[in-house]
PAVEXBA-642593 format. One record per atom (N, C-alpha, C, O): residue in one letter; atom name; y, x negated, z negated. Coordinates in nm, 3 decimals. Each point is the difference from the previous one (the first is absolute). Example, Ala and Ser with C-alpha at 12.3 -4.5 7.8 and 13.67 -1.06 7.14 Angstrom:
<nodes>
+-----+------+---------+---------+---------+
: res : atom :       y :       x :       z :
+-----+------+---------+---------+---------+
:   A :    N :  -0.569 :  -1.319 :  -0.780 :
:   A :   CA :   0.119 :   0.089 :   0.000 :
:   A :    C :   0.120 :  -0.090 :   0.000 :
:   A :    O :  -0.002 :  -0.104 :  -0.066 :
:   S :    N :   0.107 :   0.139 :   0.138 :
:   S :   CA :   0.119 :  -0.082 :  -0.006 :
:   S :    C :   0.109 :   0.077 :  -0.073 :
:   S :    O :   0.111 :  -0.051 :  -0.017 :
+-----+------+---------+---------+---------+
</nodes>
This chain:
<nodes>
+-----+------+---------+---------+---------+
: res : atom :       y :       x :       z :
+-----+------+---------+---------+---------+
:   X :    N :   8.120 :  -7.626 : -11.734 :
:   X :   CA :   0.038 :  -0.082 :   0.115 :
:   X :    C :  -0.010 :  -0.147 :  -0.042 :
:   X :    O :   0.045 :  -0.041 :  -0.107 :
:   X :    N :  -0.108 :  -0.037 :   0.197 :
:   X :   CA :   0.010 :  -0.143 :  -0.045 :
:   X :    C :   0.087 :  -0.096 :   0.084 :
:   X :    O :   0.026 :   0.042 :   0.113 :
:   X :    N :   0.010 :  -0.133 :  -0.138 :
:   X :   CA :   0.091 :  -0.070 :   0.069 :
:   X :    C :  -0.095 :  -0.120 :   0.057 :
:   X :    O :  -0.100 :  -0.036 :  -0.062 :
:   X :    N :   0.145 :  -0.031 :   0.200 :
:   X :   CA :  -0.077 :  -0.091 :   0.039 :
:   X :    C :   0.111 :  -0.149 :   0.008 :
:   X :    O :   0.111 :   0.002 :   0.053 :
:   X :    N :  -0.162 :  -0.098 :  -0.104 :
:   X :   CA :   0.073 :  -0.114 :   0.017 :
:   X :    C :  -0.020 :  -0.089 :   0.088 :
:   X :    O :  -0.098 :  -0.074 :   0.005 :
:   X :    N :   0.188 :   0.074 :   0.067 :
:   X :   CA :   0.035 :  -0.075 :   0.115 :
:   X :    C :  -0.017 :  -0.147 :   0.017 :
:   X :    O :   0.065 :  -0.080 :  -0.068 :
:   X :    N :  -0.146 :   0.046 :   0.151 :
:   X :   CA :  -0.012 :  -0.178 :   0.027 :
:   X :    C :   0.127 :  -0.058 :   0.030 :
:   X :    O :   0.061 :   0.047 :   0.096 :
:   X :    N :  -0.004 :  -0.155 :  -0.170 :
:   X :   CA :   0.099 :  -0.082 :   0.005 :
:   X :    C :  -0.038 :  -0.119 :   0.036 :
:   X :    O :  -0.120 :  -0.028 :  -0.010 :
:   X :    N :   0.238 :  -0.091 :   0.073 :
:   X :   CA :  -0.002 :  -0.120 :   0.023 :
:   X :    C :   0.114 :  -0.053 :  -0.014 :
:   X :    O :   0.097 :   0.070 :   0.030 :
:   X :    N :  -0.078 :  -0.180 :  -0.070 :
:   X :   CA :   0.124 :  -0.118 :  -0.022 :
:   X :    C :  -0.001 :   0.001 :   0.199 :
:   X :    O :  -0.094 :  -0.002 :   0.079 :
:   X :    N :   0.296 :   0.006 :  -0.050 :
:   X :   CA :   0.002 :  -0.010 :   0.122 :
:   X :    C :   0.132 :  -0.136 :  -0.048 :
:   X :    O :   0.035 :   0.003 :  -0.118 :
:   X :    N :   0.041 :  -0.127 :   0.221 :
:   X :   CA :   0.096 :  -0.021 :  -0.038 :
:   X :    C :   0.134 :   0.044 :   0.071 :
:   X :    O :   0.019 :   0.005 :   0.121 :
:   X :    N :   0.050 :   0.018 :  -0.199 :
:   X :   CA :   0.149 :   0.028 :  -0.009 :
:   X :    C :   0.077 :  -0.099 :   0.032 :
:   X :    O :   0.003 :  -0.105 :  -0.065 :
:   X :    N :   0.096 :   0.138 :   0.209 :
:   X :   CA :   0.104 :  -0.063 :   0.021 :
:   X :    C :   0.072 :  -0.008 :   0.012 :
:   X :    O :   0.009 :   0.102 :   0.068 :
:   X :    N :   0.126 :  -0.154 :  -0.069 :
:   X :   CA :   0.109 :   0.012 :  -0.003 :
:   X :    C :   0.077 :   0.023 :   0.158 :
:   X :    O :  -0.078 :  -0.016 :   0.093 :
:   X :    N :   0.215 :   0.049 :  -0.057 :
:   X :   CA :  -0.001 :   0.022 :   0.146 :
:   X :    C :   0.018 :  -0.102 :   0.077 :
:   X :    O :   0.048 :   0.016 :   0.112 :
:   X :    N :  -0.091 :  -0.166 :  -0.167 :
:   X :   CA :   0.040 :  -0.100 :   0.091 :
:   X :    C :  -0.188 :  -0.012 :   0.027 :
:   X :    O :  -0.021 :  -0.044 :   0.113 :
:   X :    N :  -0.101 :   0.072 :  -0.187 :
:   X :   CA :  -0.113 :   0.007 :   0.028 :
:   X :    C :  -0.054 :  -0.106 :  -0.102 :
:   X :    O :  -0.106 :  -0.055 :   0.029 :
:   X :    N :   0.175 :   0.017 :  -0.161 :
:   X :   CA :  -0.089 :  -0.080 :  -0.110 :
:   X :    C :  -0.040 :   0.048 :  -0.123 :
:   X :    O :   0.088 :   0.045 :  -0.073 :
:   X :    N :  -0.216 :  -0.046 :   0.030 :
:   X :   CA :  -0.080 :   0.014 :  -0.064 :
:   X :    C :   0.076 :   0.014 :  -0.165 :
:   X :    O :   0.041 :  -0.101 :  -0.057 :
:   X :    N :  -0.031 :   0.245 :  -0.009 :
:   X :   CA :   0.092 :   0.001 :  -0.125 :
:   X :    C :  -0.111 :   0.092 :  -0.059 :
:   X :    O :   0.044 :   0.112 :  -0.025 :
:   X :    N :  -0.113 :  -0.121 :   0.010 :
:   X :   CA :  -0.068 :   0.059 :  -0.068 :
:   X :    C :  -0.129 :   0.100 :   0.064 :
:   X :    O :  -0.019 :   0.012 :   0.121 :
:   X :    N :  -0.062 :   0.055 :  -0.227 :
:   X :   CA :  -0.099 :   0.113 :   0.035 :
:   X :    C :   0.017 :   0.175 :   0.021 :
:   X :    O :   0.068 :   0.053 :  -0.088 :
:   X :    N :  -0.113 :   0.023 :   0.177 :
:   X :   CA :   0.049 :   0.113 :  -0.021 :
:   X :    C :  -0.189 :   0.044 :   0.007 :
:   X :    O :  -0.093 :  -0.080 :   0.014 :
:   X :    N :   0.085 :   0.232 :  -0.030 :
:   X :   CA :  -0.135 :   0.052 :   0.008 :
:   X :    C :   0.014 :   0.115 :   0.096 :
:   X :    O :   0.088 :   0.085 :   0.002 :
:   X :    N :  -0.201 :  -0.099 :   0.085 :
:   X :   CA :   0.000 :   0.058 :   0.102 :
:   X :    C :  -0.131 :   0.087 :  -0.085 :
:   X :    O :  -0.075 :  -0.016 :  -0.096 :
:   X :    N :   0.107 :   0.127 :   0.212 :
:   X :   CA :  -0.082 :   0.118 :  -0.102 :
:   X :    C :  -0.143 :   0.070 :   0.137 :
:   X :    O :   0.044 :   0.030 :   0.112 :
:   X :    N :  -0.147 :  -0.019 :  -0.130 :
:   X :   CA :  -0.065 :   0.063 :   0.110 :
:   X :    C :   0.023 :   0.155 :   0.033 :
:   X :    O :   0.043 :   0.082 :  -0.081 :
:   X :    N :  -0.076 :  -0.059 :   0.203 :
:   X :   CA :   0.090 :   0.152 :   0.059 :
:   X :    C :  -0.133 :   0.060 :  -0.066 :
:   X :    O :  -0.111 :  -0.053 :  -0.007 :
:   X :    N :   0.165 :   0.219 :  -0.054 :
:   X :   CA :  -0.117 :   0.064 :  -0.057 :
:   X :    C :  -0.091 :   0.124 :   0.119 :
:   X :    O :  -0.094 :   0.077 :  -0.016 :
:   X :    N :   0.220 :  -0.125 :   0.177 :
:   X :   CA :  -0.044 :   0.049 :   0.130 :
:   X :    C :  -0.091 :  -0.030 :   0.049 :
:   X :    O :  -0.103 :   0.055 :   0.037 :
:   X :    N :   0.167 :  -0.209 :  -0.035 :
:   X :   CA :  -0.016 :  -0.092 :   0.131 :
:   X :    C :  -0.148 :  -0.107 :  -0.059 :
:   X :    O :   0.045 :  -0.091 :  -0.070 :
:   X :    N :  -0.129 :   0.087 :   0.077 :
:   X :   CA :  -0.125 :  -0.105 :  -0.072 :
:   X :    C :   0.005 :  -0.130 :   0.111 :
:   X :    O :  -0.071 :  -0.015 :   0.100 :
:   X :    N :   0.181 :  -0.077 :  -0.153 :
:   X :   CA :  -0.023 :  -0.125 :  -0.005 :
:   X :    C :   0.141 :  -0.004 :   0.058 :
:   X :    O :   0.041 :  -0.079 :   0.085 :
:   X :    N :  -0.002 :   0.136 :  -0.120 :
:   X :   CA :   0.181 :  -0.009 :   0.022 :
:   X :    C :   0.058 :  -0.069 :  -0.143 :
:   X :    O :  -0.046 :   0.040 :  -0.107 :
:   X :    N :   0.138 :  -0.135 :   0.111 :
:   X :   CA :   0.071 :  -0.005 :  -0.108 :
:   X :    C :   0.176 :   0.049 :  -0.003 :
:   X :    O :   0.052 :  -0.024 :   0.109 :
:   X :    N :   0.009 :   0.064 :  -0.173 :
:   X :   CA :   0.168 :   0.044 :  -0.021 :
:   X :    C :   0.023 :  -0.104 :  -0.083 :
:   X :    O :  -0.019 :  -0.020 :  -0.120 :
:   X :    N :   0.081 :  -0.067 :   0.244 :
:   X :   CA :   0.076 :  -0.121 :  -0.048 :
:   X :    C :   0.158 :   0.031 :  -0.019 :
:   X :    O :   0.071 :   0.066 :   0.077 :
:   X :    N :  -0.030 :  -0.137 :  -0.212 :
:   X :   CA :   0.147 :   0.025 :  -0.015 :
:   X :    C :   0.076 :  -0.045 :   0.107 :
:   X :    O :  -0.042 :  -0.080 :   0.083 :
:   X :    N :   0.206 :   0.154 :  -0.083 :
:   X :   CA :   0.059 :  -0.090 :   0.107 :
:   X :    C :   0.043 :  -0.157 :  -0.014 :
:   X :    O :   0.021 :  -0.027 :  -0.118 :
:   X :    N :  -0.008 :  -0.045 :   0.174 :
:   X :   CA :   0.033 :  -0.141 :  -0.007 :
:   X :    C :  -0.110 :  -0.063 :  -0.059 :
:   X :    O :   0.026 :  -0.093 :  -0.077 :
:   X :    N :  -0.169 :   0.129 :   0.100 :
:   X :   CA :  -0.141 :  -0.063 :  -0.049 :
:   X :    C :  -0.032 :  -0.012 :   0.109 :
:   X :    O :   0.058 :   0.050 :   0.097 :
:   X :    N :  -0.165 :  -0.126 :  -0.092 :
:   X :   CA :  -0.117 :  -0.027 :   0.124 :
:   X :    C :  -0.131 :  -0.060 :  -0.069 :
:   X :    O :  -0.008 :  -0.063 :  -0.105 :
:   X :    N :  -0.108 :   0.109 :   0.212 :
:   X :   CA :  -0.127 :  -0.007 :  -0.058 :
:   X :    C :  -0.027 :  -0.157 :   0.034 :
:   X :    O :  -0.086 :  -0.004 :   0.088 :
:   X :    N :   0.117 :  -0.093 :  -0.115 :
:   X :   CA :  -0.066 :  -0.111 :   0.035 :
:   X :    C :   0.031 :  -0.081 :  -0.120 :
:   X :    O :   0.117 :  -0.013 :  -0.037 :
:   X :    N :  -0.215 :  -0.042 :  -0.027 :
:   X :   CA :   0.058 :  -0.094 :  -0.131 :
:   X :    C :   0.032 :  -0.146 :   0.052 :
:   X :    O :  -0.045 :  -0.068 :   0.092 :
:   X :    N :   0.165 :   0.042 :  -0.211 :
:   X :   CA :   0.075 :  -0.116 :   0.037 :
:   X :    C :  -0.081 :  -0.148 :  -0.005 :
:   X :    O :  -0.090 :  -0.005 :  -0.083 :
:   X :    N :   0.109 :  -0.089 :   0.148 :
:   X :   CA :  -0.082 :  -0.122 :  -0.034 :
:   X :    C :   0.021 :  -0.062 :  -0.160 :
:   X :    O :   0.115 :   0.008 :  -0.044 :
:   X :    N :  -0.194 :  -0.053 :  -0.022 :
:   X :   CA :   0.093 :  -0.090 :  -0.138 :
:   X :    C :   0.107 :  -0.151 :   0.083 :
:   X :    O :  -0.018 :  -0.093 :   0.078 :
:   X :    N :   0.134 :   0.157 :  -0.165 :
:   X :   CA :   0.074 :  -0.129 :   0.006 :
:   X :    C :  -0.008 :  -0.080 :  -0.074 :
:   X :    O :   0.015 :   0.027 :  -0.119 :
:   X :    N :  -0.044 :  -0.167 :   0.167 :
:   X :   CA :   0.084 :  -0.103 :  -0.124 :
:   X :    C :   0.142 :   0.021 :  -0.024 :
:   X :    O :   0.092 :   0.063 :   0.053 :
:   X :    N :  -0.108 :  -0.141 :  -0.154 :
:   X :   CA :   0.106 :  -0.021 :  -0.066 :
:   X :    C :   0.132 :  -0.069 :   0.069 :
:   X :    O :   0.003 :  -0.111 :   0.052 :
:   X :    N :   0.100 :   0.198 :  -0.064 :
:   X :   CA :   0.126 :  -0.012 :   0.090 :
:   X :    C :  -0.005 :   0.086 :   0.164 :
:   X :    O :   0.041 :  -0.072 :   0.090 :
:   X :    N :  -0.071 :   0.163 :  -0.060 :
:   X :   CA :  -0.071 :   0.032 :   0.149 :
:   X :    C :  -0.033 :   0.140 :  -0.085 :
:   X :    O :  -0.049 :   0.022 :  -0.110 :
:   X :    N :   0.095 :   0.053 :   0.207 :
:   X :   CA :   0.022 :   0.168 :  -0.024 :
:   X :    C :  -0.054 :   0.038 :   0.121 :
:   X :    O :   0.009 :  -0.074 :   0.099 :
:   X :    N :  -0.074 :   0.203 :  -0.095 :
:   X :   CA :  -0.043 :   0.071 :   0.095 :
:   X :    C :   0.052 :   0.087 :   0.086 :
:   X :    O :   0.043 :   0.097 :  -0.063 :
:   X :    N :  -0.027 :  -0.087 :   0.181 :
:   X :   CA :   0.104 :   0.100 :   0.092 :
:   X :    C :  -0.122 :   0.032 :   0.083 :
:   X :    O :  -0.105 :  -0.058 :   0.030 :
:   X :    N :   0.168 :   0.186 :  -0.005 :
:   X :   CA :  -0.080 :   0.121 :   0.095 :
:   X :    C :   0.092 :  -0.017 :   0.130 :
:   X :    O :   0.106 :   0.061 :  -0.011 :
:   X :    N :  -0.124 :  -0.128 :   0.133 :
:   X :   CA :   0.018 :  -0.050 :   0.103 :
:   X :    C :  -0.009 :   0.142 :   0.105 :
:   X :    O :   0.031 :  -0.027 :   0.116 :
:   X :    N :  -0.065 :   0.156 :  -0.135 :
:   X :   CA :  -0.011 :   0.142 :   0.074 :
:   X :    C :  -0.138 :  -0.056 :   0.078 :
:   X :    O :  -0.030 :   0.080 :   0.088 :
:   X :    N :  -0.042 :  -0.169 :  -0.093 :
:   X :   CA :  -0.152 :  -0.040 :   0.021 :
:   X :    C :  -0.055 :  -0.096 :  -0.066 :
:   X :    O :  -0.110 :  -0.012 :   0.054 :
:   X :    N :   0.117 :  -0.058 :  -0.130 :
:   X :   CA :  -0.088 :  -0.069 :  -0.086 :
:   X :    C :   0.080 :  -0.043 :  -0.103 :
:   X :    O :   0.108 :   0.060 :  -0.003 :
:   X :    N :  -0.125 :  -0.158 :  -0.098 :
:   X :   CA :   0.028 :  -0.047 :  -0.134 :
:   X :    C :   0.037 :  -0.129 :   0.037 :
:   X :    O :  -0.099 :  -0.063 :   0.037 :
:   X :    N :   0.190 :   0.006 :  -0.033 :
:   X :   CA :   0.057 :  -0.133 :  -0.039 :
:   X :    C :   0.054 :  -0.026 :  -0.129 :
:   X :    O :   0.067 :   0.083 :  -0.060 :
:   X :    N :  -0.092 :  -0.185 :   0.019 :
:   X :   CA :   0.082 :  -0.066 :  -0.109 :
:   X :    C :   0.131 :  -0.090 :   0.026 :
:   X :    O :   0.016 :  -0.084 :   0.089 :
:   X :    N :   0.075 :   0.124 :  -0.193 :
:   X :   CA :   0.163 :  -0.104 :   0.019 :
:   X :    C :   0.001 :  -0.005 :  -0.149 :
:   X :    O :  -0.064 :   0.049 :  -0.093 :
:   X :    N :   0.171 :  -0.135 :   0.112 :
:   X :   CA :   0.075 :  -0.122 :  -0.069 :
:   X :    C :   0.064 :   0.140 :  -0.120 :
:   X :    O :   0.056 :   0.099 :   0.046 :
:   X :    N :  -0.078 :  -0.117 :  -0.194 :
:   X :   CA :   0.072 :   0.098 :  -0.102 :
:   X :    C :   0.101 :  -0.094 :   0.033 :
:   X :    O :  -0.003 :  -0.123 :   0.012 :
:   X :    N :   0.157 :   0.271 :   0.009 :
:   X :   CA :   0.150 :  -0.093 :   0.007 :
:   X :    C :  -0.008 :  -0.027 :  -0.172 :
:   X :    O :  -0.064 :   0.050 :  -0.093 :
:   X :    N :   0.168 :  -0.156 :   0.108 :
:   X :   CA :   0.024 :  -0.058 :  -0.127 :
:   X :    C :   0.127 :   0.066 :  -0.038 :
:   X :    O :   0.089 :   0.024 :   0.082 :
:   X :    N :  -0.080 :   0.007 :  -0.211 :
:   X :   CA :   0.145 :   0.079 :  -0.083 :
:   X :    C :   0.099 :  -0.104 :  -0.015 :
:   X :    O :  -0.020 :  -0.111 :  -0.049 :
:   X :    N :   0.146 :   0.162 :   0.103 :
:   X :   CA :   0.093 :  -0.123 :  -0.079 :
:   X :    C :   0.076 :   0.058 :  -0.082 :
:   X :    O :   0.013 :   0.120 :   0.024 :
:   X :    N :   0.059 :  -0.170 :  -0.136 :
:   X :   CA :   0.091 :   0.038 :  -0.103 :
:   X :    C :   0.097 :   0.004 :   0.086 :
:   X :    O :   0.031 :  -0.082 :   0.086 :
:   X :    N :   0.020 :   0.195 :  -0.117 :
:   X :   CA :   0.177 :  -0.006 :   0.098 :
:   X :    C :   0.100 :  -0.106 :  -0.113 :
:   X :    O :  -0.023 :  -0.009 :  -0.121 :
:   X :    N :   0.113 :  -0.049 :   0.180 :
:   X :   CA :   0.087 :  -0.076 :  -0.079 :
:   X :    C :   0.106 :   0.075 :   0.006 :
:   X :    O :   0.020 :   0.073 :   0.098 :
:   X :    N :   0.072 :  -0.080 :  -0.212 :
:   X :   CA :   0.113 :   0.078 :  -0.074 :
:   X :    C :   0.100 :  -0.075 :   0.070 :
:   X :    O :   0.009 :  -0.123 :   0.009 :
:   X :    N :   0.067 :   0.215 :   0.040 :
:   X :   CA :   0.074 :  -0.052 :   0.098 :
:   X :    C :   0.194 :   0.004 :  -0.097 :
:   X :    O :   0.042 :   0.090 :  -0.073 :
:   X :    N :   0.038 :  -0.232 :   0.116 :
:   X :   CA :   0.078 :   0.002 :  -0.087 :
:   X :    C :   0.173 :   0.042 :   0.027 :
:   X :    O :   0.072 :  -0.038 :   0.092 :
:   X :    N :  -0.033 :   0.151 :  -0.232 :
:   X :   CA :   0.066 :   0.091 :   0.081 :
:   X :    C :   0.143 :  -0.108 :   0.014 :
:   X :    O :   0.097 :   0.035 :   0.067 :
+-----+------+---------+---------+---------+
</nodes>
Protein backbone atom coordinates (compact mmCIF):
# COMPACT_ATOMS: atom_id res chain seq x y z
CA UNK A 1 0.00 0.00 0.00
CA UNK A 2 1.38 3.40 -0.69
CA UNK A 3 0.50 6.48 0.92
CA UNK A 4 -0.33 9.67 -1.05
CA UNK A 5 0.74 13.13 0.22
CA UNK A 6 -1.47 15.67 0.36
CA UNK A 7 -1.11 19.32 -1.14
CA UNK A 8 -0.70 21.87 1.62
CA UNK A 9 -0.82 25.72 1.93
CA UNK A 10 0.10 28.43 4.54
CA UNK A 11 -3.59 29.82 5.44
CA UNK A 12 -3.64 32.88 8.22
CA UNK A 13 -4.79 32.36 11.65
CA UNK A 14 -6.90 34.53 13.70
CA UNK A 15 -7.68 35.38 16.69
CA UNK A 16 -11.60 35.97 17.72
CA UNK A 17 -11.46 39.66 17.45
CA UNK A 18 -10.21 38.87 13.47
CA UNK A 19 -6.16 39.82 13.75
CA UNK A 20 -3.61 38.23 12.09
CA UNK A 21 -1.42 35.82 14.88
CA UNK A 22 0.07 33.74 12.97
CA UNK A 23 0.04 30.71 10.10
CA UNK A 24 -2.04 27.59 10.11
CA UNK A 25 -1.95 24.86 7.00
CA UNK A 26 -4.78 24.13 5.24
CA UNK A 27 -4.70 20.71 3.79
CA UNK A 28 -6.39 19.71 0.17
CA UNK A 29 -9.65 17.37 0.36
CA UNK A 30 -8.43 13.83 -0.89
CA UNK A 31 -12.51 13.93 -2.19
CA UNK A 32 -13.11 17.05 -3.20
CA UNK A 33 -10.28 18.27 -6.28
CA UNK A 34 -9.85 21.81 -5.63
CA UNK A 35 -11.39 21.97 -2.31
CA UNK A 36 -9.21 23.05 0.50
CA UNK A 37 -9.98 22.00 4.65
CA UNK A 38 -9.31 25.11 6.15
CA UNK A 39 -8.70 25.14 9.95
CA UNK A 40 -11.24 26.74 12.15
CA UNK A 41 -10.56 30.44 12.82
CA UNK A 42 -8.41 30.55 9.29
CA UNK A 43 -9.46 32.07 6.11
CA UNK A 44 -8.18 31.76 2.60
CA UNK A 45 -7.16 35.26 1.81
CA UNK A 46 -3.53 36.43 2.62
CA UNK A 47 -2.91 39.32 4.81
CA UNK A 48 -1.53 42.65 3.28
CA UNK A 49 2.31 43.40 4.67
CA UNK A 50 2.20 45.80 7.45
CA UNK A 51 4.50 48.42 8.27
CA UNK A 52 5.85 48.84 11.04
CA UNK A 53 3.51 49.67 14.05
CA UNK A 54 0.01 48.66 12.05
CA UNK A 55 -1.26 45.05 12.50
CA UNK A 56 -3.60 43.31 10.35
CA UNK A 57 -7.40 42.59 11.15
CA UNK A 58 -9.79 40.42 9.27
CA UNK A 59 -12.79 42.91 9.06
CA UNK A 60 -15.47 39.45 8.15
CA UNK A 61 -14.70 41.06 4.38
CA UNK A 62 -11.48 42.39 3.71
CA UNK A 63 -8.06 43.21 5.56
CA UNK A 64 -7.51 46.44 7.25
CA UNK A 65 -4.65 47.53 9.10
CA UNK A 66 -4.67 49.25 12.92
CA UNK A 67 -2.66 50.85 15.21
CA UNK A 68 -0.38 47.75 17.45
CA UNK A 69 -1.91 48.79 21.13
CA UNK A 70 0.95 49.84 23.09
CA UNK A 71 1.84 47.73 26.55
CA UNK A 72 1.92 49.65 29.67
CA UNK A 73 3.78 48.56 32.84
CA UNK A 74 1.14 48.38 35.51
CA UNK A 75 2.38 50.56 38.50
CA UNK A 76 2.67 48.98 42.04
CA UNK A 77 0.14 50.29 43.77
CA UNK A 78 0.90 51.55 47.52
CA UNK A 79 -0.40 49.47 50.32
Amino acid sequence: MTSTVLPSKPVPQLDRAGHFIGWATAWASPLEPGVWHIPAGAIDVLPPDAPPGQWPRWNGAMWELIPVPSIQAAQPSAL
